[in-house]
N, C-alpha and C positions, 0 to 999 in steps of 0.2 A: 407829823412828817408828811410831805407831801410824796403822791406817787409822779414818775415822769410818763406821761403817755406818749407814744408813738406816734408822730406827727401821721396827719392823714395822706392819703394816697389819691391825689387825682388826676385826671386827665384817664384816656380811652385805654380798656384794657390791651395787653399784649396778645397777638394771638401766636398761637402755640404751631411752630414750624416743625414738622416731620422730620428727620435726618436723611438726608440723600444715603440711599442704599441701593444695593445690585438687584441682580437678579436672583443673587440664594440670601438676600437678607442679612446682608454684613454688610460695614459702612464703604461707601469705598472711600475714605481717606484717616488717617492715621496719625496722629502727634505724639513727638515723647519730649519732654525736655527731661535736660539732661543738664549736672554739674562736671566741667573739664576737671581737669587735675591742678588747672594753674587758678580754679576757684572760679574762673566767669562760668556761664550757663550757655545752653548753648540748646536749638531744637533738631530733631529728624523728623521729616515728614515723610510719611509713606501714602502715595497717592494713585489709585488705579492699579497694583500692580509694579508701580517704580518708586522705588526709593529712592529720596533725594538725602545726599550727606549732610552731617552736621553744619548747621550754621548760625553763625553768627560769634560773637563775644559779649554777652550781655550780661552788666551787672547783677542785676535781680532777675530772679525766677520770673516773675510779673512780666518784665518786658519781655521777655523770652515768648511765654504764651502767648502773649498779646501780637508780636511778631509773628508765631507759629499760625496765628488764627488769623492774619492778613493774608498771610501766605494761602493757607488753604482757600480762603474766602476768593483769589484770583484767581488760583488753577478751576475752581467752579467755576466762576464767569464765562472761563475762557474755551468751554465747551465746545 
């Protein structure tokens, strides 16, 4: 019986990004996702200090996160 091996991994490795933190060492931003009652999914970002409300209607968990982490990834930029 043959084994299956793990294809190889190439190209330049990744390098390892710090997490944006404050001044006492806690993130400043925050994601929950969350399932509604009517069954889509849905995130709350907490960012700096402000909570922004639930949003979205999203099928899958998946896109939820993926949403949640655009989200955060703009309010960073926009420093």
């Amino acid at each position: 019986m043959r084994k299956l091996l793990a294809p190889a991994v190439s190209g330049t490795a990744r390098r390892s990004r710090k997490p944006a933190l404050n001044s006492d060492n806690k993130p400043d931003g925050e994601i929950k996702v969350e399932k509604r009652t009517n069954g889509r999914w849905a995130f709350v970002l907490s960012y700096r200090g402000v909570t922004y409300p639930a949003e979205g209607q999203f099928s899958t968990q998946l896109l939820a996160q993926s949403a949640a982490y655009v989200a955060m990834k703009l309010l960073r930029n926009t420093r």
